[in-house]
C-alpha positions in Angstrom: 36.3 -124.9 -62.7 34.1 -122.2 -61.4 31.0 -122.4 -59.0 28.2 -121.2 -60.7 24.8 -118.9 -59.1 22.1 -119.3 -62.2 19.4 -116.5 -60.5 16.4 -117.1 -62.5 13.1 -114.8 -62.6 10.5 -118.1 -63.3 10.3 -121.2 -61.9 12.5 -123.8 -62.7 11.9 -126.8 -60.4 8.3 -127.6 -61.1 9.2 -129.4 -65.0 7.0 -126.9 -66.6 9.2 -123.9 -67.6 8.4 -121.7 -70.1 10.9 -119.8 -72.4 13.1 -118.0 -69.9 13.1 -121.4 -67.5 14.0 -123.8 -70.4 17.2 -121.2 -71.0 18.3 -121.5 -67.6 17.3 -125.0 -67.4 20.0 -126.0 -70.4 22.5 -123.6 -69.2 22.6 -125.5 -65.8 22.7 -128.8 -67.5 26.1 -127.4 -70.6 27.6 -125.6 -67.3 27.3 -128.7 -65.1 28.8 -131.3 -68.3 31.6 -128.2 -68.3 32.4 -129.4 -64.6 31.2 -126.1 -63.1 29.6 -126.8 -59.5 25.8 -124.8 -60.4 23.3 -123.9 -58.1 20.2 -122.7 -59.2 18.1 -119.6 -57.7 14.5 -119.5 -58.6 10.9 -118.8 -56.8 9.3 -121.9 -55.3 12.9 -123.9 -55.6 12.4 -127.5 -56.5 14.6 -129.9 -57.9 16.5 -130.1 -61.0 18.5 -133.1 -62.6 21.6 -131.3 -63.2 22.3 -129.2 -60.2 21.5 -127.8 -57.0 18.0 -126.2 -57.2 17.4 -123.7 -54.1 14.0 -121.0 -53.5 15.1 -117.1 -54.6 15.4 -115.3 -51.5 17.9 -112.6 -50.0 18.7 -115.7 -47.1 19.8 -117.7 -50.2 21.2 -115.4 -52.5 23.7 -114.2 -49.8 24.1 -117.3 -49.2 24.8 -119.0 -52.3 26.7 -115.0 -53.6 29.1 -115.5 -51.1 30.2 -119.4 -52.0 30.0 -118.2 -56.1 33.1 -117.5 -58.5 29.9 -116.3 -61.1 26.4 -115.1 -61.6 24.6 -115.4 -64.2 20.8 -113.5 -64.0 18.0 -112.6 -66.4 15.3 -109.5 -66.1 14.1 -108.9 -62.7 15.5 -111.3 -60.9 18.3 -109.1 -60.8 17.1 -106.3 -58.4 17.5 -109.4 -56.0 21.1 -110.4 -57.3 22.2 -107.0 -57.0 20.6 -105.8 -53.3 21.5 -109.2 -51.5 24.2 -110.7 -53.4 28.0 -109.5 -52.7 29.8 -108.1 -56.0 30.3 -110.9 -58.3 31.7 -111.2 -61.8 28.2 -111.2 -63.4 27.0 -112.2 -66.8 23.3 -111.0 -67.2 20.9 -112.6 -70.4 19.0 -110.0 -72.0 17.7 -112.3 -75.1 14.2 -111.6 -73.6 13.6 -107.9 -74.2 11.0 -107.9 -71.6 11.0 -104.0 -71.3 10.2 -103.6 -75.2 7.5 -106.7 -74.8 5.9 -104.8 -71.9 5.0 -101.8 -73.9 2.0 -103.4 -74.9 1.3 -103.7 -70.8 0.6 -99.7 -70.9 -3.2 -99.8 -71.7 -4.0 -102.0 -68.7 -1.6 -101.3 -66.0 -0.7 -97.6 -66.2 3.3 -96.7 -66.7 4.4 -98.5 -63.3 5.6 -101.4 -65.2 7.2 -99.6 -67.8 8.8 -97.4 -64.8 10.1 -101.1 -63.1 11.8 -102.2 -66.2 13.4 -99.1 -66.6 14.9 -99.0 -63.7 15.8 -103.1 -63.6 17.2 -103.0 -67.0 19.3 -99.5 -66.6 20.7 -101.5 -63.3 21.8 -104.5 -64.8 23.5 -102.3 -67.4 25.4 -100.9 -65.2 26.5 -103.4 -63.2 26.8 -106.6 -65.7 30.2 -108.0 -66.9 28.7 -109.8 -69.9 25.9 -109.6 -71.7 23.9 -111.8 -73.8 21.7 -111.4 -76.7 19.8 -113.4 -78.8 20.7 -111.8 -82.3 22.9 -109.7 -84.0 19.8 -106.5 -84.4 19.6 -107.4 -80.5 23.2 -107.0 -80.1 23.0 -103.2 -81.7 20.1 -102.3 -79.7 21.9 -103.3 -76.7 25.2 -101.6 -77.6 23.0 -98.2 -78.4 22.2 -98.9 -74.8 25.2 -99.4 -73.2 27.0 -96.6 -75.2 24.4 -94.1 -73.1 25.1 -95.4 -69.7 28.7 -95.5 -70.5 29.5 -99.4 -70.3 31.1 -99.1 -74.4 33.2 -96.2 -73.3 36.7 -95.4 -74.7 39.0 -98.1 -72.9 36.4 -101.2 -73.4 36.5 -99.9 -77.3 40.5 -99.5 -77.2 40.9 -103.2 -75.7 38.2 -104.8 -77.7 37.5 -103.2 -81.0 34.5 -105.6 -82.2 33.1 -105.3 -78.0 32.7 -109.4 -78.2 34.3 -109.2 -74.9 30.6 -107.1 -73.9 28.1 -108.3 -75.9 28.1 -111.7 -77.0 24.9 -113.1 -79.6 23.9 -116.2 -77.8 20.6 -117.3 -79.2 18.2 -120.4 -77.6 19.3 -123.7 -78.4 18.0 -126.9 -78.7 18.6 -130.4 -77.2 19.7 -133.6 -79.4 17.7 -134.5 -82.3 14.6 -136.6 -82.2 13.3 -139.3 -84.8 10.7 -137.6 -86.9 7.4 -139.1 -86.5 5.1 -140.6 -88.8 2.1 -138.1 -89.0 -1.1 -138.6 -90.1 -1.5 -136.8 -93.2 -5.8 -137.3 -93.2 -6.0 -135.1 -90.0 -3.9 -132.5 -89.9 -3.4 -130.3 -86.8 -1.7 -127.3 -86.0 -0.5 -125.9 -83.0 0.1 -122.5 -81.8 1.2 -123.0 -78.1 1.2 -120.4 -75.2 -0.8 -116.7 -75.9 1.2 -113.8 -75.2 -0.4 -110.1 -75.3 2.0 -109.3 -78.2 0.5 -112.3 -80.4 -2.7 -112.1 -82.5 -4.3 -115.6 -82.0 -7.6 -114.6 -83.9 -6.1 -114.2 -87.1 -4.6 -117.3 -86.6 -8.3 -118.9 -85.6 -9.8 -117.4 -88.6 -7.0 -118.7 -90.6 -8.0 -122.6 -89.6 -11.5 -121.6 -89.9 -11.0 -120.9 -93.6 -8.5 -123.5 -94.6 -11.4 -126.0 -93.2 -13.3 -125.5 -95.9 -11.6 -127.8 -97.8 -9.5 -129.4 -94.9 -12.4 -130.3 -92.6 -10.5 -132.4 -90.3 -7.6 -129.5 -89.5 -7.4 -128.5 -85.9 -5.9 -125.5 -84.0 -4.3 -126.2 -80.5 -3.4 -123.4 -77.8 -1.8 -124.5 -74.7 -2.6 -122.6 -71.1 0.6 -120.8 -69.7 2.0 -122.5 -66.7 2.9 -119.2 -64.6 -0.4 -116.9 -65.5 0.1 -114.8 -62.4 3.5 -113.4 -64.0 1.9 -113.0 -67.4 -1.2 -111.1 -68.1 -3.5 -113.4 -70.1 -5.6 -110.2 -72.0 -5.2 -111.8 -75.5 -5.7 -115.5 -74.0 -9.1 -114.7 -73.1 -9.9 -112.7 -76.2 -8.8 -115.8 -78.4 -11.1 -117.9 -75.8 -14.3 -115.6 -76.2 -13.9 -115.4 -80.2 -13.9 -119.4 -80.0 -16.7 -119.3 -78.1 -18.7 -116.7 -80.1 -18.1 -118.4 -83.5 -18.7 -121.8 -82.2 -15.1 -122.8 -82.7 -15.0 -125.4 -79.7 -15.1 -128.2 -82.1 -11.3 -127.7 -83.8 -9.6 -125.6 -80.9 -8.3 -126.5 -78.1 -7.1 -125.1 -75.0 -4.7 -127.7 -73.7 -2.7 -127.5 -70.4 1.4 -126.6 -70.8 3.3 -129.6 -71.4 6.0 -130.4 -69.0 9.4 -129.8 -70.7 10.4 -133.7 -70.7 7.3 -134.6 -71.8 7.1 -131.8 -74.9 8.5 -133.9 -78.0 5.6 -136.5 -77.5 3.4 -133.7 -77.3 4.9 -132.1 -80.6 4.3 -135.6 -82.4 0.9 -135.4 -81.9 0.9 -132.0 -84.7 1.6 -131.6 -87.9 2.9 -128.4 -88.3 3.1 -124.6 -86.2 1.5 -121.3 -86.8 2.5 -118.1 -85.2 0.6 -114.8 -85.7 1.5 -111.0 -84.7 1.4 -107.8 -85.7 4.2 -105.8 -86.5 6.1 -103.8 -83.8 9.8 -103.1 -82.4 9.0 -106.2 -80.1 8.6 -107.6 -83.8 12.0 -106.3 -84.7 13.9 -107.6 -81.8 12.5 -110.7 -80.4 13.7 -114.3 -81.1 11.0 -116.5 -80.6 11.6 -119.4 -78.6 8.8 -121.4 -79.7 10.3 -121.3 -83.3 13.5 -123.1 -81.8 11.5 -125.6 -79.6 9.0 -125.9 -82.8 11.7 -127.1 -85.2 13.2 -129.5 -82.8 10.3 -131.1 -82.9 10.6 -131.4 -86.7 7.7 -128.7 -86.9 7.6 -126.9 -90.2 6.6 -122.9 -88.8 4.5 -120.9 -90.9 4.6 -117.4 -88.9 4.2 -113.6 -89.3 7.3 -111.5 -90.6 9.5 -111.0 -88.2 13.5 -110.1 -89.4 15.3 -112.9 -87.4 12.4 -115.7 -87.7 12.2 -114.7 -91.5 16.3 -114.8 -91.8 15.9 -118.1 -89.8 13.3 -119.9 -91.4 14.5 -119.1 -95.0 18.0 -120.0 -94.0 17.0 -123.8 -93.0 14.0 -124.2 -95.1 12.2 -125.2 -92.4 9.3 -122.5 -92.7 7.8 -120.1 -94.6 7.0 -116.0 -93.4 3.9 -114.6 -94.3 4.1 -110.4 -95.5 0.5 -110.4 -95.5 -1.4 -110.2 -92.1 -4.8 -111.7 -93.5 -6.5 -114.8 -92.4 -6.8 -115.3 -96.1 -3.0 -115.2 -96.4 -3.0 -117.7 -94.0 -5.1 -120.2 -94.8 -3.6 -120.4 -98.3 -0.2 -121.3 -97.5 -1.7 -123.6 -95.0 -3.9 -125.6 -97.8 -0.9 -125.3 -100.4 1.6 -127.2 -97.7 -1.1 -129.8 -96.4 -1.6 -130.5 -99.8 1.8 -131.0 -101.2 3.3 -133.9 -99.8 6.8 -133.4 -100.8 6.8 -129.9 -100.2 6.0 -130.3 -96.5 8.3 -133.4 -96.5 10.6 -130.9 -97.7 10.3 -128.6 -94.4 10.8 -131.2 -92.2 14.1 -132.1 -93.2 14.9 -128.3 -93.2 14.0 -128.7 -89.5 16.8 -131.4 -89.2 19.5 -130.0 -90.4 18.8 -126.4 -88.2 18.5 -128.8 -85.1 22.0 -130.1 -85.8 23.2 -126.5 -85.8 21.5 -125.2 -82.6 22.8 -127.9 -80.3 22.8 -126.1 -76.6 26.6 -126.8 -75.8 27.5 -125.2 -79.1 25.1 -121.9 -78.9 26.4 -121.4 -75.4 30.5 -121.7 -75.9 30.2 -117.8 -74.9 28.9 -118.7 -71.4 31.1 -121.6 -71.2 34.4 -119.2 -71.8 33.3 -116.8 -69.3 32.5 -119.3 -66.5 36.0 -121.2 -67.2 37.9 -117.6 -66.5 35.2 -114.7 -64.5 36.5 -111.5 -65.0 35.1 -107.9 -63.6 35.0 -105.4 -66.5 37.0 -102.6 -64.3 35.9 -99.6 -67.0 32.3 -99.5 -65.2 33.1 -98.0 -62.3 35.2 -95.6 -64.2 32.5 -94.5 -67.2 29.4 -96.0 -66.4 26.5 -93.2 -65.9 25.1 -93.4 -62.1 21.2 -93.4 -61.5 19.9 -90.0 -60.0 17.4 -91.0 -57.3 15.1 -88.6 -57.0 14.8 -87.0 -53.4 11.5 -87.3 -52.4 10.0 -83.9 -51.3 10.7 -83.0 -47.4 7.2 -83.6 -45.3 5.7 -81.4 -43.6 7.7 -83.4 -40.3 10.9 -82.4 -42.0 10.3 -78.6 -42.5 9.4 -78.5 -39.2 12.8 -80.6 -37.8 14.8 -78.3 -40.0 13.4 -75.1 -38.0 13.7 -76.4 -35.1 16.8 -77.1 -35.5 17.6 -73.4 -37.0 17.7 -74.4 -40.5 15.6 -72.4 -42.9 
């Protein structure tokens, strides 16, 4: 079998990851049962259960690149991959479209990071073997893309029609199925989990605020983000000065992020899961991890539209999408669920039989395939569009070299 390099952009070896970390925790943990030999890249190292877990730094990742059969990298973290790393057959994730959820970054940090992800996303075009995407409108965006740079050119179409051998769909998974806990149906409480600057936690306060009027015990629980220095936390303070303007403190909560092996205990404590946004292309394209993690924890989701948590949640029963971005909207369907027994009874099982579908070794037979057999995808050198780096203009030191040295 293959020796795996996993080059993660968050930390994985604290037990807190978030969405991204959990990924590439479970990948190591499927690869490692697969009898691949994995090490782990990722900032501040640590330890992880199912392989070696080392800090992400050039020493390591030449290190680590030169002893690898395969990489496998997510967003930024490849810049690193690709400048220390020597040529490897390289699989990079892209079910996080970070570079369409940092659009909404423009109004407080000025084009740079739009600039970054450019750049870090037309790279890993380029130089990727296999990529991976979270949904099928994901997987067209993506192919848009690597039609312009070149990557679906003329001999990858001839050899692989359908481009499966490209782009694979490989959405989050979750682990084994827990036992559904008994909830108490007098005090209901809902949890919306970690704010994001794309989410709109207000409506979702507002919502609560109304359905108390005739659920007086519901409650509304945000948890803290464990990495806020890599995610701006503009909306997380919003949703914390609305609580505190309305008076709010006494039904939400801002709770600390639960560590990932302690999360189903945590989920037991709720009875169900809100999520809130407005509509945008991060709308169209995003999968939501929560929604995944949510239902594994036999937590009915009542969430915005969005196409692939609409498509999911109808698919499963296991939820229901709200067209109408009103707290009003909200708080209805949130009465009309806590009310109905069997109705929400209904939803849980819904959750049960998507968890059986979603199992992590099953969503990731893509990755498992590649690893078992690496290949380089030889068209890229070929077709694939190079980056024109700008030359920067000569100083005032260069003009004067160039004369001197009888250029004009």
């Amino acid at each position: 079998m293959s020796r795996v390099m996993l080059v993660c952009p968050e930390p994985l070896g604290h037990g807190q990851p978030a969405g991204i970390g959990i990924r590439f925790v479970e990948m190591a943990r499927v690869l490692a049962a697969d009898s691949h030999e994995v090490t782990a890249l990722s900032p501040g190292g640590g330890t992880l259960r199912d392989c070696r877990c080392e800090e992400l730094s050039p020493e390591n990742l030449a290190v680590v690149g030169n002893r690898s059969d395969v990489a496998i990298v997510q967003g930024h973290a490849a810049n690193d991959l690709f400048a220390h790393a020597r040529p490897l057959p390289t699989v990079v994730d892209l079910y996080d479209p970070f570079i369409v959820e940092n659009l909404h970054y423009f109004h407080d940090r000025g084009a740079e990071v739009f600039t970054h992800d450019h750049a870090t996303l037309m790279q890993s075009l380029l130089r990727g073997d296999l990529f991976l995407c979270a949904s099928e409108s994901q997987r067209l965006f993506y192919l848009g893309m690597l039609l312009a740079t070149g990557r679906l050119n003329p001999a990858v179409f001839d050899a692989d029609p359908d481009l499966r051998g490209l782009v694979r769909t490989v959405p989050f998974g979750v682990q084994a199925a827990r036992p559904v806990p008994r909830r108490d149906a007098d005090h209901p409480a809902v949890l919306f989990g970690g704010i994001y600057d794309w989410y709109d936690p207000i409506l979702a306060i507002d919502a609560v605020a109304l359905a108390r009027t005739t659920l007086p015990s519901l409650t509304l629980t945000f948890t803290r983000h464990p990495n806020p220095d890599l995610t701006p936390q503009g909306k997380a303070a919003e949703a914390m000065r609305h609580v505190k303007t309305k008076r709010y403190e006494s039904f939400v909560r801002f709770e600390p992020w639960s560590a990932y092996d302690d999360r189903g205990t945590f989920f037991d404590r709720f009875t169900l899961a809100v999520l809130t946004f407005p509509q945008s292309l991060e709308t169209e394209l995003s999968m939501r991890t929560r929604i995944y993690d949510y239902l594994w924890g036999a937590l009915p989701v009542i969430s915005s539209r969005a196409p692939g948590t609409a498509d999911l949640l109808s698919k499963y029963g296991a939820g229901i999408t709200i067209e109408e971005h009103s707290a009003e909207a909200f708080a209805s369907v949130l009465k009309a669920i806590l009310r109905d027994r069997a109705r929400y009874e209904d939803l849980v099982s819904g959750t049960r039989t998507f968890v059986r579908e979603h199992q992590w070794e099953r969503v990731l037979q893509p990755l498992i395939e590649f690893c078992r057999s690496p290949r380089v995808d030889e068209t890229k050198e070929t077709f694939a569009a190079h980056l024109q780096v700008p030359e920067r203009p000569p100083s005032i030191l260069d003009r004067i070299k160039r004369r001197i040295g009888g250029r004009t």
